[in-house]
C-alpha positions as CSV (number, residue, x, y, z in Angstrom):
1,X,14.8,8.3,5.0
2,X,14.1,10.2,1.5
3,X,14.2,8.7,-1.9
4,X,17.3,10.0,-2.4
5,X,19.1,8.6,0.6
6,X,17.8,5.4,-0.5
7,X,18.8,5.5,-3.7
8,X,22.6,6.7,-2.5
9,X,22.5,3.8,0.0
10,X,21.8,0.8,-1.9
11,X,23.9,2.2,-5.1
12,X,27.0,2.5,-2.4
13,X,26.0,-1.0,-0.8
14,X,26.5,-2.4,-4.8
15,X,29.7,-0.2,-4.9
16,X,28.3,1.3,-7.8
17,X,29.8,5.2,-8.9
18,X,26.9,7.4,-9.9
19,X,28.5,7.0,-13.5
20,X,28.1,3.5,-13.6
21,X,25.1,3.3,-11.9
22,X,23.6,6.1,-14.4
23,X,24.8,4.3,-17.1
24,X,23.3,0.9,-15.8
25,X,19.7,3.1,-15.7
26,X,20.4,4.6,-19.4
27,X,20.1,7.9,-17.3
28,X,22.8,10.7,-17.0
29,X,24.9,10.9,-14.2
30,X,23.3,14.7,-13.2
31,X,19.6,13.5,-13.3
32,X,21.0,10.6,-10.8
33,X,22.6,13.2,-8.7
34,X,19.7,15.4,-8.1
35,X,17.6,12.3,-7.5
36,X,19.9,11.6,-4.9
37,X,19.4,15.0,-3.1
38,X,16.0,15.2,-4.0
39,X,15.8,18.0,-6.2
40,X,13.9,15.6,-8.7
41,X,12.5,12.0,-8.5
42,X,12.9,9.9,-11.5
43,X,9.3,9.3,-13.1
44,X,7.9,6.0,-12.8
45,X,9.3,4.0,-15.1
46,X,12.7,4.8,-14.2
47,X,11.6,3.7,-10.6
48,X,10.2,0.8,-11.3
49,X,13.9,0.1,-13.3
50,X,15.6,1.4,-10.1
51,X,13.5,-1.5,-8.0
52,X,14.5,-4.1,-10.1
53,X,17.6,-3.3,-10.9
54,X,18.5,-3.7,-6.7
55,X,15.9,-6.0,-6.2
56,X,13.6,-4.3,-3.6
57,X,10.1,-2.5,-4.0
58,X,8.9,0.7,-5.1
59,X,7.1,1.1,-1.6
60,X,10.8,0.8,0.0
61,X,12.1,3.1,-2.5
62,X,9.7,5.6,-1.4
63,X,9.9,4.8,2.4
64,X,6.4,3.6,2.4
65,X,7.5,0.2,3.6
66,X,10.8,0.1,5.8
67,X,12.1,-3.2,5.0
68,X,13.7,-3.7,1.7
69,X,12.3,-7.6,0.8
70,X,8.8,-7.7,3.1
71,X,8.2,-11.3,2.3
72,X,11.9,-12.3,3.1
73,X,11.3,-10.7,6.7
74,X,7.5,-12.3,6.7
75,X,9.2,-15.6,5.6
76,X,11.9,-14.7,8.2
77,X,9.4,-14.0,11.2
78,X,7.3,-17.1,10.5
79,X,9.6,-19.4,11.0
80,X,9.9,-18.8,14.9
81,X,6.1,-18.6,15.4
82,X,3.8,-20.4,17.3
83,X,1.1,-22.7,15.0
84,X,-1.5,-20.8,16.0
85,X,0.3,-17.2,15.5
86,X,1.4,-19.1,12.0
87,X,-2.1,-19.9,11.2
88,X,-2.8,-15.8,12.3
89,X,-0.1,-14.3,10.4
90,X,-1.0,-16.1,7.2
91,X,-4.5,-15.3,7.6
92,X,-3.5,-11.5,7.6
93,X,-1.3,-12.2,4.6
94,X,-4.4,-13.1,3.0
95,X,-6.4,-10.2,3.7
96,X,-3.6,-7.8,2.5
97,X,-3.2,-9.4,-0.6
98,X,-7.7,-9.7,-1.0
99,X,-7.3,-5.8,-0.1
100,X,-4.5,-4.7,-2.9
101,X,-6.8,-6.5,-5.3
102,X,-9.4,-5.0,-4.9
103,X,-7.9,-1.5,-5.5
């Protein structure tokens, strides 16, 4: 899935208009279009703005990471594990997070 079908999903799952949804950005309603169907991407700030404003990451945006909220399916996931695959999956939480630091 491309940027822009994300962005046109999650603005239709909020039953948003690309006018009000433009508007909520302080963007026009063309530049939210072509982001939509990918002839542009809105620079960084603006996609950090887009993240917050429907709560999910900038890796999802960008399809990087398939899951809109990773730590509410990590939370999710936990819950039916073993101990020992508990103690396991929160060691490898761990490590990711020691790995993003150090970039």
């Amino acid at each position: 899935m491309t940027l822009g079908e994300r962005l046109k999903q999650l603005r239709k799952e909020n039953s948003l208009t690309q006018e009000q949804f433009a508007k909520k950005l302080g963007a026009t309603r063309g530049a939210l279009s072509n982001w939509e169907i990918d002839n542009s991407t809105p620079d960084n700030d603006m996609l950090i703005k887009i993240a917050d404003f429907f709560d999910v990451t900038t890796d999802y945006l960008l399809g990087k990471n398939k899951d809109v909220n990773p730590l509410e399916k990590f939370i999710s996931d936990y819950k039916i594990l073993s101990k020992e695959d508990k103690k396991e999956a929160i060691k490898r939480l761990v490590d990711q997070a020691l790995e993003m630091d150090k970039k």
